[in-house]
DSSP file (Angstrom, degrees, kcal/mol; ACC not computed):
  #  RESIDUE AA STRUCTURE BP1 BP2  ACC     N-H-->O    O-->H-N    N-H-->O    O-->H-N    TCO  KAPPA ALPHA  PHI   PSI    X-CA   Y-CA   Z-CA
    1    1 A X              0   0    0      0, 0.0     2,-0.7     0, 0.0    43,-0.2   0.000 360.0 360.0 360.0 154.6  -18.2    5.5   -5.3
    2    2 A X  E     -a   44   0A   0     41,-0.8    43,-2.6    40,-0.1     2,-1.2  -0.796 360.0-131.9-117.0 114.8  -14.8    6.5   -4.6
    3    3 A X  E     -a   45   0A   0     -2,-0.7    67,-2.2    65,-0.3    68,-0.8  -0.661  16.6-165.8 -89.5 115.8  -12.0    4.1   -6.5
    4    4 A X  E     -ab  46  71A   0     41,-3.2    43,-1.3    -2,-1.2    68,-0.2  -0.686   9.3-152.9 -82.3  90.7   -9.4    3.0   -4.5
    5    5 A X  E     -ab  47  72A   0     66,-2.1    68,-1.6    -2,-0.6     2,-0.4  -0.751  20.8-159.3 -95.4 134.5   -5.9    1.3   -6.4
    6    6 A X  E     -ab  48  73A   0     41,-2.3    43,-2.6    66,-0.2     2,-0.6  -0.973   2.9-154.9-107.3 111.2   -4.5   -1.2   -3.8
    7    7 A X  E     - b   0  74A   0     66,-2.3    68,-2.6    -2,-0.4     2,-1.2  -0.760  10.6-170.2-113.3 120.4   -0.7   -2.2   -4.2
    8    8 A X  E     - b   0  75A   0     -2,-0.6    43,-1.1    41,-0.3     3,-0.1  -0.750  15.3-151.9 -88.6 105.5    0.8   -5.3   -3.0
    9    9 A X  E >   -     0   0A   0     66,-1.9     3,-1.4    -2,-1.2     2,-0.3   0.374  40.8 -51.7 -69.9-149.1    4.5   -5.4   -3.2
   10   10 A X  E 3  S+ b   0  77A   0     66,-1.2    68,-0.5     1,-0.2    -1,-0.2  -0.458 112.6  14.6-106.0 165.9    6.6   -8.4   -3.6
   11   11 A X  T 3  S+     0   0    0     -2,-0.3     3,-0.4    -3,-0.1    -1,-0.2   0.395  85.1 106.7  84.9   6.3    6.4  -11.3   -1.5
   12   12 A X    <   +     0   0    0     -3,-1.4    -2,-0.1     1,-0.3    -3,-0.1   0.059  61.8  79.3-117.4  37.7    3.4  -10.7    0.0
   13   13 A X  S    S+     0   0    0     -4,-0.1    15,-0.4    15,-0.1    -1,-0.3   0.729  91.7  60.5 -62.1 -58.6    2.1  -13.2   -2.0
   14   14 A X    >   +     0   0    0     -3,-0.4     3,-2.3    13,-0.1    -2,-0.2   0.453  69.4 130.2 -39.8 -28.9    4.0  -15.3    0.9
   15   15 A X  T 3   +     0   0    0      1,-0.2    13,-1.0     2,-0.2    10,-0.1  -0.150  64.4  35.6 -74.6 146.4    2.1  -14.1    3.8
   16   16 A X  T 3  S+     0   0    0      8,-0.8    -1,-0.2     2,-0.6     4,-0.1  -0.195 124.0  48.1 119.7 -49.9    0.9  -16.9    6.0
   17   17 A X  S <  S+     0   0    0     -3,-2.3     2,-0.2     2,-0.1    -2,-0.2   0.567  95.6  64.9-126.6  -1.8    3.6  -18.6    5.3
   18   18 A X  S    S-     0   0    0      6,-0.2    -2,-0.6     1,-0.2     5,-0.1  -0.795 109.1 -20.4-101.3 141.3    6.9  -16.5    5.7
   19   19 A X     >  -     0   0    0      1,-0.2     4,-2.5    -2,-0.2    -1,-0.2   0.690  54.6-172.9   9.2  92.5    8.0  -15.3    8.7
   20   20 A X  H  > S+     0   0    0      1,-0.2     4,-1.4     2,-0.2    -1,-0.2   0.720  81.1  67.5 -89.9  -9.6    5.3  -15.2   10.8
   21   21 A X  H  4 S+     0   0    0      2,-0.2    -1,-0.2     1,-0.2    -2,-0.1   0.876 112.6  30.1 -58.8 -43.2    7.4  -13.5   13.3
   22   22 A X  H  4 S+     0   0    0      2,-0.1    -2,-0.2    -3,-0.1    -1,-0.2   0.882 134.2  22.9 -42.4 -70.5    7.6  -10.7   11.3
   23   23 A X  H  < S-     0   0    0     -4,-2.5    -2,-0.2     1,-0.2    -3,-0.2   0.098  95.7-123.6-107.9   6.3    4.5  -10.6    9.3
   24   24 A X     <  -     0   0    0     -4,-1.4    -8,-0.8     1,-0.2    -1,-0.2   0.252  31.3 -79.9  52.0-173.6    2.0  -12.4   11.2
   25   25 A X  S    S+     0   0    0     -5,-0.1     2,-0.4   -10,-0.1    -1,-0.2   0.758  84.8 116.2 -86.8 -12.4   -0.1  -15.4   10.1
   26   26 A X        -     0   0    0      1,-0.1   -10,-0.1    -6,-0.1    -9,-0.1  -0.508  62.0-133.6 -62.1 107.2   -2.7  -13.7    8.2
   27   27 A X     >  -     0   0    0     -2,-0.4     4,-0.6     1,-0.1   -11,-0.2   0.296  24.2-111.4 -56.6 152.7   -2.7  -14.6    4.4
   28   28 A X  H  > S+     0   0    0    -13,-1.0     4,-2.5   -15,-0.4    -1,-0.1   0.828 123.8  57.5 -75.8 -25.9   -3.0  -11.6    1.8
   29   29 A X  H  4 S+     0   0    0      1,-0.2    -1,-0.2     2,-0.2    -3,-0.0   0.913 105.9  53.4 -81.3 -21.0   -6.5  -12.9    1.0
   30   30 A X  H  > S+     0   0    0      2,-0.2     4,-1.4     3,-0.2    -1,-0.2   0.552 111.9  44.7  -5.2 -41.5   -7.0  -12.3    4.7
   31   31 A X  H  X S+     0   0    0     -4,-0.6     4,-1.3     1,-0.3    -2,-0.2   0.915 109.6  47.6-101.1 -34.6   -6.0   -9.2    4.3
   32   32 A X  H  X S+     0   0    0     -4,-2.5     4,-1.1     1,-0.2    -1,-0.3   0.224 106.5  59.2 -82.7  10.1   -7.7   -8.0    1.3
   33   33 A X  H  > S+     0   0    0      2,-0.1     4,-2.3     3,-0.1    -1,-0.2   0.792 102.7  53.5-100.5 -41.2  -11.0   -9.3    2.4
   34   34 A X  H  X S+     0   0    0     -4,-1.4     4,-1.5     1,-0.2     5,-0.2   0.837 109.2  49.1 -55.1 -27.3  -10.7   -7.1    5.5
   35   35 A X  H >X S+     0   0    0     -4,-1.3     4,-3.9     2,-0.2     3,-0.7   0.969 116.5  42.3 -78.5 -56.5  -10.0   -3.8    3.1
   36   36 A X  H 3X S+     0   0    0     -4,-1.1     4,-1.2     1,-0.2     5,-0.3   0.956 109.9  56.2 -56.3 -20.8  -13.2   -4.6    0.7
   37   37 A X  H 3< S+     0   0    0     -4,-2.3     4,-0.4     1,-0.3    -1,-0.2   0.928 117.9  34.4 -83.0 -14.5  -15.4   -5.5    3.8
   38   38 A X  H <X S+     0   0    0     -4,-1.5     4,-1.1    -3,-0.7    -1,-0.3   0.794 120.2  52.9 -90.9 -32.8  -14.4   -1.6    5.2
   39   39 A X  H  <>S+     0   0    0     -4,-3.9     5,-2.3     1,-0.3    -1,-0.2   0.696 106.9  45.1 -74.0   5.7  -14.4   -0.3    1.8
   40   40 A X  T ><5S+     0   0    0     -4,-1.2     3,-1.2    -5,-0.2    -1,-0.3   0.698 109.7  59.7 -94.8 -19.9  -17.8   -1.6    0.9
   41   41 A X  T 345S+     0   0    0     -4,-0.4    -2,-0.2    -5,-0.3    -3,-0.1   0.683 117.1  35.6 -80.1  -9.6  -18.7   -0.1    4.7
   42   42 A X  T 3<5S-     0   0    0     -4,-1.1    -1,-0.3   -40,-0.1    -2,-0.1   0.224 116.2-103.3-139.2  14.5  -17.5    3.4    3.1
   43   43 A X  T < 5S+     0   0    0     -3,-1.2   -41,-0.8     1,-0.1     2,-0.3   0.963  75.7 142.2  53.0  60.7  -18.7    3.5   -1.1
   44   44 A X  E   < -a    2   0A   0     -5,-2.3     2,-0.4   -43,-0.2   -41,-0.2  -0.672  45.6-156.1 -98.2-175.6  -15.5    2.9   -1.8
   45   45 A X  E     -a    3   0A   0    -43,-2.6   -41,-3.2    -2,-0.3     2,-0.7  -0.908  16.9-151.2-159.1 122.0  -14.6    0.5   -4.7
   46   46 A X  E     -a    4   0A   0     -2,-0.4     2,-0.9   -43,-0.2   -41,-0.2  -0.816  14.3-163.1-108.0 112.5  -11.3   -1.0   -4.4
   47   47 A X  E     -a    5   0A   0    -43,-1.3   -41,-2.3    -2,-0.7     2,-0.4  -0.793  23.6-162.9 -95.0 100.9   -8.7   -2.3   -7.3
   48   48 A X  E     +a    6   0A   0     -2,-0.9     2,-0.2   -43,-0.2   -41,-0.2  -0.770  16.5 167.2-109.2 142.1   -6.1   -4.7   -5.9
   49   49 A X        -     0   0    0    -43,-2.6     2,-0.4    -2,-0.4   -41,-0.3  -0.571  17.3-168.7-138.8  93.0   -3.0   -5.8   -7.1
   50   50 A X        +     0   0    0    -43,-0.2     2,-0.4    -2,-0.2   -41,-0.2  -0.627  15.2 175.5-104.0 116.0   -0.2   -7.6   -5.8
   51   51 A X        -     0   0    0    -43,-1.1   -39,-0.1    -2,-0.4     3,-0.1  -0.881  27.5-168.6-149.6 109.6    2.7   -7.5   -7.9
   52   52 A X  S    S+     0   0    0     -2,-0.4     2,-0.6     1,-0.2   -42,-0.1   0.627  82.2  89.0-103.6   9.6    6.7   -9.3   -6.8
   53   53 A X    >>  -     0   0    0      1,-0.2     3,-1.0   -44,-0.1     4,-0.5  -0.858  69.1-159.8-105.0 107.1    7.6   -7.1  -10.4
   54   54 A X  H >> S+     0   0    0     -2,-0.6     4,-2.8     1,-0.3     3,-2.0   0.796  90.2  62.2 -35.0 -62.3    8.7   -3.3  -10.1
   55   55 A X  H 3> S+     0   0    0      1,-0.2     4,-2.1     2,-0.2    -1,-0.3   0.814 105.2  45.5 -20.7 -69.5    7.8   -2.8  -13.6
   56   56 A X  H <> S+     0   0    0     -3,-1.0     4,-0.9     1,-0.2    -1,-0.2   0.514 108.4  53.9 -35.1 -30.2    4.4   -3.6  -13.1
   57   57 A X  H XX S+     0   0    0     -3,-2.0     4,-2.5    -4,-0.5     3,-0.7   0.887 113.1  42.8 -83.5 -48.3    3.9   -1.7  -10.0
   58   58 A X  H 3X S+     0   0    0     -4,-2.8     4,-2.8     1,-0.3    -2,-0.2   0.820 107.2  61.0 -96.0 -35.8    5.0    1.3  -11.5
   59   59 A X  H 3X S+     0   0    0     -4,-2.1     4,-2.5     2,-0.2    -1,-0.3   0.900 107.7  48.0 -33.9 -56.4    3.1    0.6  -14.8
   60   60 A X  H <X S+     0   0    0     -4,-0.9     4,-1.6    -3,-0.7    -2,-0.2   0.920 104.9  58.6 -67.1 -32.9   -0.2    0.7  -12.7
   61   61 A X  H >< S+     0   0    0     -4,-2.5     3,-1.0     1,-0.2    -1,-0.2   0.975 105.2  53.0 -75.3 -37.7    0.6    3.7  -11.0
   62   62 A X  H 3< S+     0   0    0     -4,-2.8    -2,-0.2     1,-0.3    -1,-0.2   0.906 109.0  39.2  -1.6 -85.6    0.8    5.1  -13.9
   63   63 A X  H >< S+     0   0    0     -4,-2.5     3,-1.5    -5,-0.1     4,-0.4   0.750  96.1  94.9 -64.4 -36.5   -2.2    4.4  -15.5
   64   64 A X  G X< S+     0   0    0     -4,-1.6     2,-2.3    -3,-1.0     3,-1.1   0.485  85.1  47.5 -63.6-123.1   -4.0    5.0  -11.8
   65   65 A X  G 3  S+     0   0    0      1,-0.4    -1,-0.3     4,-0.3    -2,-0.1   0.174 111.4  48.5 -45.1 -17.2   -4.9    8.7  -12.3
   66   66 A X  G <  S+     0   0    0     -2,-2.3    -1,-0.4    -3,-1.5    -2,-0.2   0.504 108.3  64.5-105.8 -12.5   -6.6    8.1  -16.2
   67   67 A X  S <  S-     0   0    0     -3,-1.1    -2,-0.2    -4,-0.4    -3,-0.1   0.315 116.5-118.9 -98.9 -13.2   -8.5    5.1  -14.2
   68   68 A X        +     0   0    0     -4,-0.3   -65,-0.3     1,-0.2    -3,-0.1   0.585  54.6 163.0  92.0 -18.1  -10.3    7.5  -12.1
   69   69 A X        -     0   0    0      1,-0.2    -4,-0.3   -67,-0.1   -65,-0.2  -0.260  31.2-151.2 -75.0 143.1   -8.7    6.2   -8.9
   70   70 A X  S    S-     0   0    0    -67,-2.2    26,-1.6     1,-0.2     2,-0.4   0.677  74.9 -16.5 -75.9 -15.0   -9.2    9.1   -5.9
   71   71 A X  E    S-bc   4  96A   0    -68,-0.8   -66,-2.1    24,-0.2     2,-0.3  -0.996  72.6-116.5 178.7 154.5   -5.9    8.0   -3.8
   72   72 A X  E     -bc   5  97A   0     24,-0.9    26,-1.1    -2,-0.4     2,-0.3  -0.783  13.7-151.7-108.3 145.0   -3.6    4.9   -3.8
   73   73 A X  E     +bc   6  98A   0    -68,-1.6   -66,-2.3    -2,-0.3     2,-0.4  -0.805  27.7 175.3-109.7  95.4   -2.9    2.3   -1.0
   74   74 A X  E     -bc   7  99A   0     24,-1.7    26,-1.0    -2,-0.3     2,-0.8  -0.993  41.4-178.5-114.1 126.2    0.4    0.7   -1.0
   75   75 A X  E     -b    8   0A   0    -68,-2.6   -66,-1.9    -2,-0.4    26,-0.1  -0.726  17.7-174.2-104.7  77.5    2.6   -1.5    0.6
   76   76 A X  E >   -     0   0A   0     -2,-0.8   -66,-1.2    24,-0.2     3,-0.7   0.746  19.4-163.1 -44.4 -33.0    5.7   -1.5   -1.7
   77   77 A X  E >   -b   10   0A   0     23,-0.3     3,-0.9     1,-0.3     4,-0.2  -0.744  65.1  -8.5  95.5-160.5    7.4   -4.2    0.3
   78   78 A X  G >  S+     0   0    0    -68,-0.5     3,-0.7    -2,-0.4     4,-0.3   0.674 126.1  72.2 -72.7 -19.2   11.3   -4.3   -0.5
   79   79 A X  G X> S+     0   0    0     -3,-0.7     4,-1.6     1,-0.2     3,-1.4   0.796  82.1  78.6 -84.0  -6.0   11.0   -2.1   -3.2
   80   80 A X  G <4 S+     0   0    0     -3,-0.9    36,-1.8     1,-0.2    37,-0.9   0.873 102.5  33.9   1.9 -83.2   10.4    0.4   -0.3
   81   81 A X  G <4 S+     0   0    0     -3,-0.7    -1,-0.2    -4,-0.2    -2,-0.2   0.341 132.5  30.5 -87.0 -15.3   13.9    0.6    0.4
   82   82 A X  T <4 S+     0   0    0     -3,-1.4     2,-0.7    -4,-0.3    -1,-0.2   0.445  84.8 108.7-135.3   4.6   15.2    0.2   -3.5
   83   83 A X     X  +     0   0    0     -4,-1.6     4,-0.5    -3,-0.3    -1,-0.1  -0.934  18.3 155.0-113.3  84.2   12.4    1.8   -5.8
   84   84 A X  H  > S+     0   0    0     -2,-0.7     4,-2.6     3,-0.1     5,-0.3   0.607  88.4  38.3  -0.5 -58.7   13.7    4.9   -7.2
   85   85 A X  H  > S+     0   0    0      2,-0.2     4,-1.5     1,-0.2    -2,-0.1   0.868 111.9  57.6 -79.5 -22.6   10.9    4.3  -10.3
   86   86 A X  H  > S+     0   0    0      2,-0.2     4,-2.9     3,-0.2    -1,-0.2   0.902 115.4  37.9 -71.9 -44.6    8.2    2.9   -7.8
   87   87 A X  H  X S+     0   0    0     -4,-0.5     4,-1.4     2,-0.3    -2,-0.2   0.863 115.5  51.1 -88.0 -46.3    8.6    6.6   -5.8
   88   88 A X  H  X S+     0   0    0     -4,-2.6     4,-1.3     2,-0.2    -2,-0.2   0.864 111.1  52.0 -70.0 -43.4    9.0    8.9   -9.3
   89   89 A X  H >X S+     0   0    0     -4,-1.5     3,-1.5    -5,-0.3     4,-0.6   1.000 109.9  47.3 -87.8 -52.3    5.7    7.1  -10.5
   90   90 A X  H >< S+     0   0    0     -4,-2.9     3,-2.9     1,-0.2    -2,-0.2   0.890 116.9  44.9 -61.6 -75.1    3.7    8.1   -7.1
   91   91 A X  H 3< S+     0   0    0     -4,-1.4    -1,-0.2     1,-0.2    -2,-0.2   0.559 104.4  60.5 -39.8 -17.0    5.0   11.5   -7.5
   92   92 A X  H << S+     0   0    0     -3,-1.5    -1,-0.2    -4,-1.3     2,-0.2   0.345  99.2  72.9 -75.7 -12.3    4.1   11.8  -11.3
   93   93 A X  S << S-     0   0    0     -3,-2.9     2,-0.1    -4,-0.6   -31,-0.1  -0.674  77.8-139.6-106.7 179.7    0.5   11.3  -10.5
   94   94 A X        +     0   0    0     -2,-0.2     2,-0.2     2,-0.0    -1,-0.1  -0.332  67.0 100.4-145.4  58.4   -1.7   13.6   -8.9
   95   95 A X  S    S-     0   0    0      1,-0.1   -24,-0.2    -5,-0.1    -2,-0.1  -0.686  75.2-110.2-138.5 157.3   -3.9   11.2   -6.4
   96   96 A X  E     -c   71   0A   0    -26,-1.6   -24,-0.9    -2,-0.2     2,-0.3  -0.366  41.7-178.2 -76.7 173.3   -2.9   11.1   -2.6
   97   97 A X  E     -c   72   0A   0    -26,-0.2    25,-2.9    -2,-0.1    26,-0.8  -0.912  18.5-152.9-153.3 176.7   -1.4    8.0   -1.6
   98   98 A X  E     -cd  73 123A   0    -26,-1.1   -24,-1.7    -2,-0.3     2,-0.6  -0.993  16.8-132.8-141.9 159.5   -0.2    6.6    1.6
   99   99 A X  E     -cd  74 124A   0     24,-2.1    26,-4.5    -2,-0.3   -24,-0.2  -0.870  25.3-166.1-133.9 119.8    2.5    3.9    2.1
  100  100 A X  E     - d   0 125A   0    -26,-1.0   -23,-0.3    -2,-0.6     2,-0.2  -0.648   5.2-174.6-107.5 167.6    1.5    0.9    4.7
  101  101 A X        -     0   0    0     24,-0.7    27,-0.3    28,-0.2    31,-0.1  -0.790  24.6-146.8-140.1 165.8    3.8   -2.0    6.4
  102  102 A X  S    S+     0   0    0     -2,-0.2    27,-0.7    30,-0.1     2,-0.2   0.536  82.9  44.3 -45.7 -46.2    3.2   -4.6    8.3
  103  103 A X  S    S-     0   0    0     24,-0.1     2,-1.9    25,-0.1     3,-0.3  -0.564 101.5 -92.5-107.4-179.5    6.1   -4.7   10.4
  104  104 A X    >   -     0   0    0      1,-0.2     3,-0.9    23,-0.2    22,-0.1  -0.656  36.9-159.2 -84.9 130.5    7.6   -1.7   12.0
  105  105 A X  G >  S+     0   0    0     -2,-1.9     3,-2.8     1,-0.2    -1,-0.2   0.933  89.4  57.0 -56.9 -33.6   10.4   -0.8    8.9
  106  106 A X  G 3  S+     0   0    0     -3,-0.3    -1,-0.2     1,-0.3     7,-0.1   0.763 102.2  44.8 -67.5 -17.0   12.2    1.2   11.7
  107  107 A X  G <  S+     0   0    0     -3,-0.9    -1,-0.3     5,-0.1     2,-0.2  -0.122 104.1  73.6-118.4  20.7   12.8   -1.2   14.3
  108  108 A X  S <  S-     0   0    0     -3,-2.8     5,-0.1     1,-0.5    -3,-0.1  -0.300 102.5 -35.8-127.6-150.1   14.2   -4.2   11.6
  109  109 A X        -     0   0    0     -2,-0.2    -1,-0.5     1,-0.1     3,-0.1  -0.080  62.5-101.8 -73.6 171.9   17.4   -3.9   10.2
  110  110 A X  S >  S+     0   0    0      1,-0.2     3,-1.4     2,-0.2     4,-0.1   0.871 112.9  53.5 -57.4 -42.4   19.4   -0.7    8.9
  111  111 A X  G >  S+     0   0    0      1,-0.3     3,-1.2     2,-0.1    -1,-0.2   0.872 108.2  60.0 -71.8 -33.4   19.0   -0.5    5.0
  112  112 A X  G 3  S+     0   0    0      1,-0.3    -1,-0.3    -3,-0.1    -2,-0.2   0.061  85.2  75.0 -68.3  17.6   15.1   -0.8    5.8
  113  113 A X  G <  S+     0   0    0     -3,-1.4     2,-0.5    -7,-0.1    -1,-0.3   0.249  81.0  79.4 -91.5 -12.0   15.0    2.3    7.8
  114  114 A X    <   -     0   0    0     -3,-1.2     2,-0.8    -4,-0.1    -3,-0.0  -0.901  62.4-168.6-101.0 113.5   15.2    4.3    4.7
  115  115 A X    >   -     0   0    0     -2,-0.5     3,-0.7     1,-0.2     4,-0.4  -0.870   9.4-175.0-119.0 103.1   11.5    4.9    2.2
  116  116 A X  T 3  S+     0   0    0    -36,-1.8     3,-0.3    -2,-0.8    -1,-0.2   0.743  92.0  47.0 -76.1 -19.1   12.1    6.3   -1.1
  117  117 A X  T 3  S+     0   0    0    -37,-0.9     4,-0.3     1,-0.1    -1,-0.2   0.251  91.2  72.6 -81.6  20.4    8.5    6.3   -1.3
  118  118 A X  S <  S+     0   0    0     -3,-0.7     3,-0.3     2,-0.2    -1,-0.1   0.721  95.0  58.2-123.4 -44.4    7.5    7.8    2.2
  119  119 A X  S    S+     0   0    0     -4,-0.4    -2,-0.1    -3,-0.3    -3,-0.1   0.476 109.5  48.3 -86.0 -23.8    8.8   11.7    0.8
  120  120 A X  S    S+     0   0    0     -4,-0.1    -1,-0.2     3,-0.1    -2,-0.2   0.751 106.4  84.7-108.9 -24.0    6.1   11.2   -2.2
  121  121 A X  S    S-     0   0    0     -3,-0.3   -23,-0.2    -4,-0.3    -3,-0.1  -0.161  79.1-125.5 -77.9 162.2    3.1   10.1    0.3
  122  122 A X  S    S-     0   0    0    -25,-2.9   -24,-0.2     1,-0.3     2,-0.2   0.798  83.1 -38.7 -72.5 -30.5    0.8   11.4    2.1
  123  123 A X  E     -d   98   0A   0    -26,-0.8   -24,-2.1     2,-0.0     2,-0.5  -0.947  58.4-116.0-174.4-166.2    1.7    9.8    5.1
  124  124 A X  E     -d   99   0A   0    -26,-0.2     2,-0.3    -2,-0.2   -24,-0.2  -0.958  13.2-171.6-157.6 118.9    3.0    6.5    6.3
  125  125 A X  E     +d  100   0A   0    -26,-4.5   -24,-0.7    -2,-0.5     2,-0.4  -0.935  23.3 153.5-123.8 150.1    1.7    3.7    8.6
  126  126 A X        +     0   0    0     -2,-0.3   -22,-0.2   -26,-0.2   -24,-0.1  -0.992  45.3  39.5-160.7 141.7    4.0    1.1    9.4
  127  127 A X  S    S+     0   0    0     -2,-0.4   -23,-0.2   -24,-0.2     2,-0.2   0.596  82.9  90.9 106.7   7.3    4.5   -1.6   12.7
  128  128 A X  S  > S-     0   0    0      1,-0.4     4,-1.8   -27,-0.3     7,-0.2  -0.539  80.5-141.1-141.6  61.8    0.4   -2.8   13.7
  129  129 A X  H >> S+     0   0    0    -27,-0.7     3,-2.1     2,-0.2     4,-0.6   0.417  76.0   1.3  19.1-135.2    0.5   -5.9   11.2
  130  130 A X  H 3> S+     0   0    0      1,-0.3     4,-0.8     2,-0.2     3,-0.3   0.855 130.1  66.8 -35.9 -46.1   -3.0   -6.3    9.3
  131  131 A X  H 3> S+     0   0    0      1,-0.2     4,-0.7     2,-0.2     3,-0.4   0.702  81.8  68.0 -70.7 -17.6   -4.2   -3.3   11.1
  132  132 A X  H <X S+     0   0    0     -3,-2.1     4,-4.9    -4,-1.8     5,-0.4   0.954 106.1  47.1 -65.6 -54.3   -1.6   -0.6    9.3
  133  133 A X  H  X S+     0   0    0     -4,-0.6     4,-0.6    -3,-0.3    -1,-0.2   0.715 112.0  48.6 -65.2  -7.2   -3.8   -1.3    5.7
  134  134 A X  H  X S+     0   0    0     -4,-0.8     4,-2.4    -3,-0.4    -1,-0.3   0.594 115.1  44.6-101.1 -41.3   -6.9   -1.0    7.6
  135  135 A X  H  X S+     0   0    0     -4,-0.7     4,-2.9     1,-0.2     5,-0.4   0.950 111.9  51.6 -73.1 -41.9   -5.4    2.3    9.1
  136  136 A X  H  X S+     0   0    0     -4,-4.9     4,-1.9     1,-0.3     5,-0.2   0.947 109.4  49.0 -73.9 -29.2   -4.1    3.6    5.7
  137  137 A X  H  X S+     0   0    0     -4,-0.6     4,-2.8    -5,-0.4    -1,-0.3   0.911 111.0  51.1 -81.1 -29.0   -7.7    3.1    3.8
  138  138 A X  H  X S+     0   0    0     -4,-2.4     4,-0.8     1,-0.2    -1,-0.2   0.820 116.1  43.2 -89.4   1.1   -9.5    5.0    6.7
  139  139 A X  H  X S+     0   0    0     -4,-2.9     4,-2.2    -5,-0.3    -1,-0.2   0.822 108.6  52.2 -64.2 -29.1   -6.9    7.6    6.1
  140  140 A X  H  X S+     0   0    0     -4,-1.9     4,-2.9    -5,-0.4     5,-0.3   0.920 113.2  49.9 -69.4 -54.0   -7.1    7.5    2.4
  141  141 A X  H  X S+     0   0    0     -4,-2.8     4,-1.9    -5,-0.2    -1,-0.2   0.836 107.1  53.0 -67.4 -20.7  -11.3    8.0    3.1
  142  142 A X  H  X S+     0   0    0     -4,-0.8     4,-1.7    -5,-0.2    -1,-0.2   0.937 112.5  46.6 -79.8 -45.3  -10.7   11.0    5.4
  143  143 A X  H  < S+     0   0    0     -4,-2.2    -2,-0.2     2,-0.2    -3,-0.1   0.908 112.4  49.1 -44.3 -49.5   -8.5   12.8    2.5
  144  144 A X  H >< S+     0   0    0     -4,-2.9     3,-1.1     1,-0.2    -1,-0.2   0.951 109.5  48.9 -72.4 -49.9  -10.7   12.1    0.1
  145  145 A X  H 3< S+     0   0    0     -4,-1.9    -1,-0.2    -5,-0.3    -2,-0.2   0.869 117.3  42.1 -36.1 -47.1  -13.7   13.4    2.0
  146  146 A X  T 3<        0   0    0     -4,-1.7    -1,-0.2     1,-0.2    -2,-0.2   0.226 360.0 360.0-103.3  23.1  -12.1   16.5    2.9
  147  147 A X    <         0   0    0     -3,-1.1    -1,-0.2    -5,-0.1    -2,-0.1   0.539 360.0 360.0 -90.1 360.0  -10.5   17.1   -0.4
């Protein structure tokens, strides 16, 4: 079974209940039951953590690669746009990862148009709400497969 590290960045704690214009209505426990019910569909085994502190994020990725985990999911959130340490810890490990959104980053304001973490990924899915993390784990399973 293939282990999977899931990262929420911050505020999406919130979801549900912040801009739903943005971000839809769909809750983050919404969202993370949709990711086990396709990772159980695919012998994956999924470790999620949602995290509004940089430190932490950057801590886990860390540690991710001594954990076993095949490939990272993550949605950094604002530190997207400000994470210098978030983007040097995915590149310091030596697992794929790919970097989801909900909304589309490109199409919102200017200073979001820029991903220091996007350059360290494998790739980057961003603008199809709920459906981007659902896109990024079957990307994550096709890498891993063919790895």
């Amino acid at each position: 079974m293939d282990k999977i590290l899931v990262i929420h960045g911050p505020n999406l704690n919130l979801l549900g209940q912040r801009e739903e214009d943005i971000y839809g209505k769909m809750t983050l426990g919404e969202i993370n039951a949709q990711l086990e019910a396709l990772a159980q569909k695919n012998n994956m085994a999924l470790h999620i953590v949602q995290s509004n502190h940089e430190g932490e994020i950057v801590d886990v990725i860390g540690q991710s690669s001594k954990d076993d985990f095949k490939a990272i999911l993550i949605n950094p959130a604002a530190f997207t746009h400000t994470s210098v340490a978030v983007r040097d810890a995915i590149a310091a490990v030596p697992i794929p990862a790919v970097e989801v959104h909900l909304s589309n980053i490109y199409a919102r304001e200017d200073f979001r148009h820029t991903s220091h973490i996007a350059p360290v990924c494998h790739g980057q899915i961003s603008g199809f709400g709920p459906q981007s993390y659902i896109l990024g784990l079957q990307a994550l399973g096709n890498l891993i497969k063919n790895s």
